[in-house]
PDB file as gemmi writes it, atoms N, CA and C in Angstrom:
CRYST1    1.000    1.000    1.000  90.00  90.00  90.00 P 1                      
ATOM      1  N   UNK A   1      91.180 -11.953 -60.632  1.00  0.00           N  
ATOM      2  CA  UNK A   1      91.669 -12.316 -61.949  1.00  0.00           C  
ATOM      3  C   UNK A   1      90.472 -12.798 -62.783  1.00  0.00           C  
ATOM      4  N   UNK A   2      90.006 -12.337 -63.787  1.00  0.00           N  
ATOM      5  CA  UNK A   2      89.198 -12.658 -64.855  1.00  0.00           C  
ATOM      6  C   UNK A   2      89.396 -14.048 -65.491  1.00  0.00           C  
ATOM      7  N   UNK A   3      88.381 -14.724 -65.465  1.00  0.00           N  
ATOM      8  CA  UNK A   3      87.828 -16.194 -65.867  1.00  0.00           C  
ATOM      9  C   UNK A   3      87.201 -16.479 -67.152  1.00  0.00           C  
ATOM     10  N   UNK A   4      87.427 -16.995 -68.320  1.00  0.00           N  
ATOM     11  CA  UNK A   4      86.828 -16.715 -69.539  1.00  0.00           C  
ATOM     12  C   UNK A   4      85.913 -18.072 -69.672  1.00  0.00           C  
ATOM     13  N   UNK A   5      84.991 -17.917 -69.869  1.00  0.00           N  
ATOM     14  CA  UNK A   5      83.963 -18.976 -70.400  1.00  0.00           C  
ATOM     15  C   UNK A   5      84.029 -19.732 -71.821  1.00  0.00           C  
ATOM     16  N   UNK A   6      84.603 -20.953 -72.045  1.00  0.00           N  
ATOM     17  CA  UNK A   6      84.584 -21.665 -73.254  1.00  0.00           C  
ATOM     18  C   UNK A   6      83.308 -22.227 -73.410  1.00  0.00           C  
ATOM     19  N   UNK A   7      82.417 -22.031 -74.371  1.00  0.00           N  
ATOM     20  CA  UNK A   7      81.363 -22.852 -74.934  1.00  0.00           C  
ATOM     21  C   UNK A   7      81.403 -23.712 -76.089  1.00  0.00           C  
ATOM     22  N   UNK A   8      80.620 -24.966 -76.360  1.00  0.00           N  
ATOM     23  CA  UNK A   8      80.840 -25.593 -77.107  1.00  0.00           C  
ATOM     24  C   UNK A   8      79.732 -26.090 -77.497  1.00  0.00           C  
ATOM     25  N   UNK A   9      78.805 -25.955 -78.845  1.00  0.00           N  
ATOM     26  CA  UNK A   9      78.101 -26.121 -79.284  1.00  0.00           C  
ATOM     27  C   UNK A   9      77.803 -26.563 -80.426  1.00  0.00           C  
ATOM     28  N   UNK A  10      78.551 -27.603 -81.446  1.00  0.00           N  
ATOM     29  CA  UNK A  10      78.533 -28.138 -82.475  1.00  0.00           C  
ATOM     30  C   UNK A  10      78.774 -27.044 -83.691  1.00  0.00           C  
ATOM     31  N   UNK A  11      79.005 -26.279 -83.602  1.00  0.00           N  
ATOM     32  CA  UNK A  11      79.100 -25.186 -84.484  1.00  0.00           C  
ATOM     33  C   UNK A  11      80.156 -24.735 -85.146  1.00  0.00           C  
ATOM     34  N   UNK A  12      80.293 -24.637 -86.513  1.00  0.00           N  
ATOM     35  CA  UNK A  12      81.204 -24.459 -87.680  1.00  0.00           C  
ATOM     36  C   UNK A  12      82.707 -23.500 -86.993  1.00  0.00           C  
ATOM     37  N   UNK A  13      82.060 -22.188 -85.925  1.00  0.00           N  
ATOM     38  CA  UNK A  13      83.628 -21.534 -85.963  1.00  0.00           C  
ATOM     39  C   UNK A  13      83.516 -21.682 -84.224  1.00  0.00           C  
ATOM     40  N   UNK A  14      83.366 -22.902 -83.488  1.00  0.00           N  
ATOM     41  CA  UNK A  14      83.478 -22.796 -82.249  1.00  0.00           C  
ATOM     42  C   UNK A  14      85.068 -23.074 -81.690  1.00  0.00           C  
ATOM     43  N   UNK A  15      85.928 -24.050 -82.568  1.00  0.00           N  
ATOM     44  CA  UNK A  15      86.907 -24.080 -82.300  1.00  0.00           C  
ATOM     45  C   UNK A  15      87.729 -22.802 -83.095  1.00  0.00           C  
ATOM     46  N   UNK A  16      86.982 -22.052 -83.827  1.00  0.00           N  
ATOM     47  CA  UNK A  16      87.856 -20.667 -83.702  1.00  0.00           C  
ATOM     48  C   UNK A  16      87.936 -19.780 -83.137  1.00  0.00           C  
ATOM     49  N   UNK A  17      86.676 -19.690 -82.039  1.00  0.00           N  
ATOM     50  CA  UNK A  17      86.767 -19.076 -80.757  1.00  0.00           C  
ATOM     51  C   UNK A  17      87.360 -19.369 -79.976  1.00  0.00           C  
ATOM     52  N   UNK A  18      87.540 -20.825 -79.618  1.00  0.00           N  
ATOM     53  CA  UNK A  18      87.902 -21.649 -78.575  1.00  0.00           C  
ATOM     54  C   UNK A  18      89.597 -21.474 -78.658  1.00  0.00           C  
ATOM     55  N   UNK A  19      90.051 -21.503 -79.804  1.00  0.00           N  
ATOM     56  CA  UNK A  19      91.699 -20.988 -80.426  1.00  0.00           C  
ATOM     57  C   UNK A  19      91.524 -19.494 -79.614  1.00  0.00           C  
ATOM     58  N   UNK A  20      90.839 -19.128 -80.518  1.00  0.00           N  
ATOM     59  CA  UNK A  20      91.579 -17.448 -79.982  1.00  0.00           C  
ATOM     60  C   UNK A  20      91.160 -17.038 -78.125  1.00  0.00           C  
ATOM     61  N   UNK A  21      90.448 -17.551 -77.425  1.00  0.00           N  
ATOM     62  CA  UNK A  21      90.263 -17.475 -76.403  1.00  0.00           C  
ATOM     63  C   UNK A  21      91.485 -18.038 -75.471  1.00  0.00           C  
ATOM     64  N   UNK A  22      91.380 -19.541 -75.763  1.00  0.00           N  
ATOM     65  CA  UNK A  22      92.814 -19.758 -75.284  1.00  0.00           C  
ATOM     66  C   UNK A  22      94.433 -18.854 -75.407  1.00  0.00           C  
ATOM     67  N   UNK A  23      94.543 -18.864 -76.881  1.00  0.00           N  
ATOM     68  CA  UNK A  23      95.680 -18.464 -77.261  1.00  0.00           C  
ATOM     69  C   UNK A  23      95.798 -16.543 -76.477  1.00  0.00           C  
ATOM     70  N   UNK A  24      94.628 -15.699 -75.911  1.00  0.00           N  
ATOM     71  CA  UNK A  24      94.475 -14.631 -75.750  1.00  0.00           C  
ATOM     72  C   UNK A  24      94.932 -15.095 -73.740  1.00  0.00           C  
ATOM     73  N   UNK A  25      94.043 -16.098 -73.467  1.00  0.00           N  
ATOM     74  CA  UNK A  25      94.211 -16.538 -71.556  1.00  0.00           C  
ATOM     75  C   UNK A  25      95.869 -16.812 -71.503  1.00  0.00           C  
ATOM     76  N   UNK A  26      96.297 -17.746 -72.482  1.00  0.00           N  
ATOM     77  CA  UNK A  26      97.952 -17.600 -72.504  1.00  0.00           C  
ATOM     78  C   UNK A  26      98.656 -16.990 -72.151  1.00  0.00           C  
ATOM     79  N   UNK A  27      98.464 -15.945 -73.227  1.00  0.00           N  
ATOM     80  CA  UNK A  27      99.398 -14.965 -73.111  1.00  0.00           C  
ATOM     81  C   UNK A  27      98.919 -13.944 -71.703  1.00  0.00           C  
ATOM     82  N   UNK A  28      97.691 -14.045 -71.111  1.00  0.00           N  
ATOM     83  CA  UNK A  28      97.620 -13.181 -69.864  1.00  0.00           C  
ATOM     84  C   UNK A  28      97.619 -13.570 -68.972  1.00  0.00           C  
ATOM     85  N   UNK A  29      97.774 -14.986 -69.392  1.00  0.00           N  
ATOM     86  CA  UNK A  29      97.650 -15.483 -67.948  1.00  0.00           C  
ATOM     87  C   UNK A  29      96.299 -15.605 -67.242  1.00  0.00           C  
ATOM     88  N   UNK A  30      95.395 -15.671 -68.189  1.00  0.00           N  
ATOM     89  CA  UNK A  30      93.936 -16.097 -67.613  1.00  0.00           C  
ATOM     90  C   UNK A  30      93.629 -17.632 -67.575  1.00  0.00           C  
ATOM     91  N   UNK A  31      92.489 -17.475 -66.865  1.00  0.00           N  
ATOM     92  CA  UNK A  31      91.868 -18.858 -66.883  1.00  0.00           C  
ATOM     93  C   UNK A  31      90.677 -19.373 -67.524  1.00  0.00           C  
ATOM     94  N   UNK A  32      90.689 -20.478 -68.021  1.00  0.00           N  
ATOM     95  CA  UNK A  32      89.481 -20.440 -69.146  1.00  0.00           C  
ATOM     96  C   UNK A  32      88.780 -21.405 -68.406  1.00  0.00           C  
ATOM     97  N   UNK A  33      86.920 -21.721 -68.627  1.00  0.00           N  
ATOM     98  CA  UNK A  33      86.476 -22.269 -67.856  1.00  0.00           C  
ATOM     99  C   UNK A  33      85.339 -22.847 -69.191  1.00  0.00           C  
ATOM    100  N   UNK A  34      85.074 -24.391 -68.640  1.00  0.00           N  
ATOM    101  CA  UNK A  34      84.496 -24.811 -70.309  1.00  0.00           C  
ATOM    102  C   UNK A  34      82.869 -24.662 -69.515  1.00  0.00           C  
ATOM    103  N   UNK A  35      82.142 -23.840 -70.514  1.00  0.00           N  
ATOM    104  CA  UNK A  35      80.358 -23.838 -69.805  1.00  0.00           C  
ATOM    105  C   UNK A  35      79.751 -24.197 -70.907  1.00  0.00           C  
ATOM    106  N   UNK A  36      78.491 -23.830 -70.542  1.00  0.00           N  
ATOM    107  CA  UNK A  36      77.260 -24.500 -71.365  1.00  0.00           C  
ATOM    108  C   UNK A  36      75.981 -24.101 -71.047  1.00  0.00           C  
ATOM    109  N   UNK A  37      75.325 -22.809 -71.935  1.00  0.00           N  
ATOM    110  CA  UNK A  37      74.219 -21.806 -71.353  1.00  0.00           C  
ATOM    111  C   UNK A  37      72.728 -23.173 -71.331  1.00  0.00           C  
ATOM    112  N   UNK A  38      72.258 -23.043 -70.709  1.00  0.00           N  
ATOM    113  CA  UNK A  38      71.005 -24.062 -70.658  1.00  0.00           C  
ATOM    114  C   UNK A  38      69.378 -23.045 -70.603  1.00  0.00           C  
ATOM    115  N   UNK A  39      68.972 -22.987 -71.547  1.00  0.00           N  
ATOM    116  CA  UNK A  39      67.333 -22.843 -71.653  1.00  0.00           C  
ATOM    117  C   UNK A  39      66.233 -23.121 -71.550  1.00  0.00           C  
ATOM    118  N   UNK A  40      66.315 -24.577 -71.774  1.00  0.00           N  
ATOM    119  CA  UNK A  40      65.480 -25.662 -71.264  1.00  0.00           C  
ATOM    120  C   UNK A  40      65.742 -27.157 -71.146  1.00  0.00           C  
ATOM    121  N   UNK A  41      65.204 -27.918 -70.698  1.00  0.00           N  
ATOM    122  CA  UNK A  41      65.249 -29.017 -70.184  1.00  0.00           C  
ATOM    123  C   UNK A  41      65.760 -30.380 -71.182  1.00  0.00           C  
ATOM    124  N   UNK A  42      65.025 -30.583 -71.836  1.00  0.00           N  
ATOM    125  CA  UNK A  42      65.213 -31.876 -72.791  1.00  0.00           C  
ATOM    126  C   UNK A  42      65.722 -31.325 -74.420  1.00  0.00           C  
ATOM    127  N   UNK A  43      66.084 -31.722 -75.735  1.00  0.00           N  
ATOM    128  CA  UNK A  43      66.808 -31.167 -76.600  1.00  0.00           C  
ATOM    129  C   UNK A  43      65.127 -31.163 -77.169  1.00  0.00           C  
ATOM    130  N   UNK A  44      64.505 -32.175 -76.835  1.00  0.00           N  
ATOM    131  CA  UNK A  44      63.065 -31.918 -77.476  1.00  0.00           C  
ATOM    132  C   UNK A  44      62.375 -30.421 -77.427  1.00  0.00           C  
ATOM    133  N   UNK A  45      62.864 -29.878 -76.601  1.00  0.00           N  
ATOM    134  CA  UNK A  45      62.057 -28.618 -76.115  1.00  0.00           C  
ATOM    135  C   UNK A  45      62.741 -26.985 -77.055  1.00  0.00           C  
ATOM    136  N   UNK A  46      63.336 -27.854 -77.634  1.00  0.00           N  
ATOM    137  CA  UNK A  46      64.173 -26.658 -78.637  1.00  0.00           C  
ATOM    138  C   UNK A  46      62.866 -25.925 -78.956  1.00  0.00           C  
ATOM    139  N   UNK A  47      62.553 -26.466 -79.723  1.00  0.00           N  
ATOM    140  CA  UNK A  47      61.091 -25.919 -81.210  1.00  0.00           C  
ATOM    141  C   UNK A  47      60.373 -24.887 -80.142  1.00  0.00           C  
ATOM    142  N   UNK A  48      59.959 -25.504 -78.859  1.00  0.00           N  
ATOM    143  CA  UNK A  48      58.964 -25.220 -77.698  1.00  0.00           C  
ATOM    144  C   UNK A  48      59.741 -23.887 -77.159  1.00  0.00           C  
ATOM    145  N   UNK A  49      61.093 -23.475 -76.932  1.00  0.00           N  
ATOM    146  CA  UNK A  49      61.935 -22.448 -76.726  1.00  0.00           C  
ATOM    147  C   UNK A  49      61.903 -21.416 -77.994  1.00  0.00           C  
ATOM    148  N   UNK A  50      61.835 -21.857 -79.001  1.00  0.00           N  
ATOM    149  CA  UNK A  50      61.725 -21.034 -80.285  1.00  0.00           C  
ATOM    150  C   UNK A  50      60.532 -20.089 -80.550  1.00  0.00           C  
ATOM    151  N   UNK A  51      59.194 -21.346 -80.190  1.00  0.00           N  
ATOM    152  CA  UNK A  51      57.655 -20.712 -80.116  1.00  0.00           C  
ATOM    153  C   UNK A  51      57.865 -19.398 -79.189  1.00  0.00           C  
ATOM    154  N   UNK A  52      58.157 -19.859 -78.215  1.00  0.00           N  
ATOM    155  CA  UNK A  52      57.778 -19.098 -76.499  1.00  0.00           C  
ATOM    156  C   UNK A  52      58.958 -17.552 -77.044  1.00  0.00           C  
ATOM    157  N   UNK A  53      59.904 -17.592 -77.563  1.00  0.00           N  
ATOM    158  CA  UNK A  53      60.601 -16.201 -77.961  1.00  0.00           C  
ATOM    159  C   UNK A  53      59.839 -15.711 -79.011  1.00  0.00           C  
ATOM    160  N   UNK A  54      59.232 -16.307 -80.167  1.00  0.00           N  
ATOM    161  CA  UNK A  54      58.267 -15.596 -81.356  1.00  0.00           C  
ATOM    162  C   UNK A  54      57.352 -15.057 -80.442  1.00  0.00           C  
ATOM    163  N   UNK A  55      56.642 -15.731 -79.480  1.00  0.00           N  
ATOM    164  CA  UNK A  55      55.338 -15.363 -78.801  1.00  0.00           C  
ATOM    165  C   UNK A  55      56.055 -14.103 -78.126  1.00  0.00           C  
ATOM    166  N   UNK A  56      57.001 -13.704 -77.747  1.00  0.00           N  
ATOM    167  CA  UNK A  56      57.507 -12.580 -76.831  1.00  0.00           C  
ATOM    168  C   UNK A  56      57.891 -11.462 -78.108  1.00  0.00           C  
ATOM    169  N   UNK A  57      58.543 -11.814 -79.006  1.00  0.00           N  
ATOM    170  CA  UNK A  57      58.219 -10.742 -79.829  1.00  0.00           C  
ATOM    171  C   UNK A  57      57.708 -10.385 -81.221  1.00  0.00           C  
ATOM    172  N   UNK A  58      56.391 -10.918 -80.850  1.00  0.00           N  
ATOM    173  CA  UNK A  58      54.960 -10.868 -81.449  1.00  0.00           C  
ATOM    174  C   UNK A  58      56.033 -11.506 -82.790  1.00  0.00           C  
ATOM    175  N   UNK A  59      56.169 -12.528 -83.457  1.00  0.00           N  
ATOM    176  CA  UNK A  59      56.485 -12.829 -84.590  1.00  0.00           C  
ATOM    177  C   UNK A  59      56.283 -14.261 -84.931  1.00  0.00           C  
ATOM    178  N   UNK A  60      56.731 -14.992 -86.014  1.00  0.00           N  
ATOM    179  CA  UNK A  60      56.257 -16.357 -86.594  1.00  0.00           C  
ATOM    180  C   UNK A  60      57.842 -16.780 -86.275  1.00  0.00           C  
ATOM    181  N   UNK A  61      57.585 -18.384 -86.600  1.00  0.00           N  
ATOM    182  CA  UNK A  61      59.288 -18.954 -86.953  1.00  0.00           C  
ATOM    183  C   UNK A  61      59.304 -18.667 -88.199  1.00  0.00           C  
ATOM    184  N   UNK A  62      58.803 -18.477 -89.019  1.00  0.00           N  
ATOM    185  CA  UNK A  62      59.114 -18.594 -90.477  1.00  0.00           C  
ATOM    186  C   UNK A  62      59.604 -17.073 -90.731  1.00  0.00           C  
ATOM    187  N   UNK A  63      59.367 -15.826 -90.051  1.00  0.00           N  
ATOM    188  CA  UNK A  63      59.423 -14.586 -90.046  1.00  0.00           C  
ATOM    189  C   UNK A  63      61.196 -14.136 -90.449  1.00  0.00           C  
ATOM    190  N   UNK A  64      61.425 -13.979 -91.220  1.00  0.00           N  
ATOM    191  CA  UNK A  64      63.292 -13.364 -91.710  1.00  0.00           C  
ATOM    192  C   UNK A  64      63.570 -12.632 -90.641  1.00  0.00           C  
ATOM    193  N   UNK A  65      64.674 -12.896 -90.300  1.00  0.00           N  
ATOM    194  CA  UNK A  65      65.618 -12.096 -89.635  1.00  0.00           C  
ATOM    195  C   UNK A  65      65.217 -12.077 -87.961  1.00  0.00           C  
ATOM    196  N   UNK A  66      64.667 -13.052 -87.513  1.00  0.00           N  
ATOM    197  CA  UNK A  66      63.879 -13.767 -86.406  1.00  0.00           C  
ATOM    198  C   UNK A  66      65.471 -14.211 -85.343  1.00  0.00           C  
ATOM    199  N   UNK A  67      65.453 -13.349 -84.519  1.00  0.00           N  
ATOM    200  CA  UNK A  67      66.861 -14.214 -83.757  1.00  0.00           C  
ATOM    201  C   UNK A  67      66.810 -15.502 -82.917  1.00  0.00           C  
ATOM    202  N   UNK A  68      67.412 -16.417 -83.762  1.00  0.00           N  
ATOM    203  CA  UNK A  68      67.056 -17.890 -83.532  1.00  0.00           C  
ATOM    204  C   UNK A  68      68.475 -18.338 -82.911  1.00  0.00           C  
ATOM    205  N   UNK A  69      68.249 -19.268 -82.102  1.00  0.00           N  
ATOM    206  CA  UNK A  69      69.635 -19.953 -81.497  1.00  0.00           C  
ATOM    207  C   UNK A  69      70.199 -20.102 -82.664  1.00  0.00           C  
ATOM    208  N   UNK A  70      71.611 -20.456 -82.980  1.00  0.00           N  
ATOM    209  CA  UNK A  70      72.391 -21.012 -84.059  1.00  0.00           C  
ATOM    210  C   UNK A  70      71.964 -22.340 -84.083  1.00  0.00           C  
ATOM    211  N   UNK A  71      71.863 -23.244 -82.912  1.00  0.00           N  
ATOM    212  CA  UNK A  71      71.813 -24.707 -82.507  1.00  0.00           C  
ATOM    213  C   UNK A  71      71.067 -25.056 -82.009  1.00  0.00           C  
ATOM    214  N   UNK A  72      70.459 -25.918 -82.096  1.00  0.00           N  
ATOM    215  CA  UNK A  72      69.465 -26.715 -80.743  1.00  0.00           C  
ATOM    216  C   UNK A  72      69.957 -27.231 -79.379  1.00  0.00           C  
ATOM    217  N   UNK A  73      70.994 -27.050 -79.090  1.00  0.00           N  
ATOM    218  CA  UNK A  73      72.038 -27.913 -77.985  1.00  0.00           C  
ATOM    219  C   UNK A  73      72.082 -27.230 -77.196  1.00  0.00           C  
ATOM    220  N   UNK A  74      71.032 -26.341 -76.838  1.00  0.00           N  
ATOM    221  CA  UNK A  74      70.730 -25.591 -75.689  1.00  0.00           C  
ATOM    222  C   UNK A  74      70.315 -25.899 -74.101  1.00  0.00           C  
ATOM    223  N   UNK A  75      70.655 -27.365 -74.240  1.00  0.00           N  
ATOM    224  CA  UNK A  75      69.464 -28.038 -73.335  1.00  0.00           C  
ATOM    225  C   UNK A  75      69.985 -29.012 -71.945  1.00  0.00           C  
ATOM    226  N   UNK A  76      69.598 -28.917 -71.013  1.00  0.00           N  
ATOM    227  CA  UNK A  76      70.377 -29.795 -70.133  1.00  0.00           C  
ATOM    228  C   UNK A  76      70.871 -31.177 -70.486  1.00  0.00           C  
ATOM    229  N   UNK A  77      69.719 -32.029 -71.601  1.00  0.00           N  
ATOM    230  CA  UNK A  77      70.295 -32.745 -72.080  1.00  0.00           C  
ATOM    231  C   UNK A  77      71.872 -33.105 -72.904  1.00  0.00           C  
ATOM    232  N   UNK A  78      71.442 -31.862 -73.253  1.00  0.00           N  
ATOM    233  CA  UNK A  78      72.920 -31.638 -74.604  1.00  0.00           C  
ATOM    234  C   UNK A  78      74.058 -31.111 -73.727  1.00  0.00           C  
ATOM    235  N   UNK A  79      73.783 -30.214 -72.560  1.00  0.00           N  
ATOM    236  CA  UNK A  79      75.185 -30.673 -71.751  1.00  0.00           C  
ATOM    237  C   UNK A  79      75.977 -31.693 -71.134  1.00  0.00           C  
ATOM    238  N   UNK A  80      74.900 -32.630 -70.908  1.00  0.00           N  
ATOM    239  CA  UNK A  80      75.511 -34.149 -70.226  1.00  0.00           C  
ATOM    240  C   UNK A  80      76.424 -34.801 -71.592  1.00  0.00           C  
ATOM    241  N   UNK A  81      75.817 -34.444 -72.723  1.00  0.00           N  
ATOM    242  CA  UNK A  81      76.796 -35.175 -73.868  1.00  0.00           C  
ATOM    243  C   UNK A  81      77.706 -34.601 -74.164  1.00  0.00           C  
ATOM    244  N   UNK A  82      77.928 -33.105 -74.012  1.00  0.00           N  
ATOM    245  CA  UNK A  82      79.194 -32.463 -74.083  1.00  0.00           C  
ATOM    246  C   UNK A  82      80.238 -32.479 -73.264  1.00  0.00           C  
ATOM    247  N   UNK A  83      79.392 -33.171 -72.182  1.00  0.00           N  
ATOM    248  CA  UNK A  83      80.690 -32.685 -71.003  1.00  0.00           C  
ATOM    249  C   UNK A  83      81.595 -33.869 -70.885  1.00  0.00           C  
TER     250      UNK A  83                                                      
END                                                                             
């Protein structure tokens, strides 16, 4: 039986995922499971995670259209406060 991953990350439409995920496990009878992707270590290390992906594809932070986390709350730290 398929397990759906809830994430939660301070972010404007997370409880509109979090709605329609549930309201979708409901009706099938799935199970939802609350996670939290981790990248690096301390929330300090955001900026330091940002560099290290520009450096991989040859680009700046300041560069448009640069795929940047939405959030900084990527971090083992920021899961202990979510959970």
């Amino acid at each position: 039986m398929p397990k759906f991953c809830i994430e939660r990350h301070d972010l404007p439409f997370d409880d509109i995922i979090k709605e329609g995920i549930i309201n979708y496990c409901n009706e099938m009878s799935y199970e939802t499971i609350n996670t939290h992707q981790i990248y690096y270590y301390k929330d300090d290390d955001a900026r330091a995670m940002q560099v290290a992906r520009c450096i991989n594809n040859r680009s700046t932070l300041n560069k448009p259209n640069l795929s940047h986390f939405s959030s900084d709350s990527f971090s083992f730290e920021s899961w202990g406060k979510s959970s």
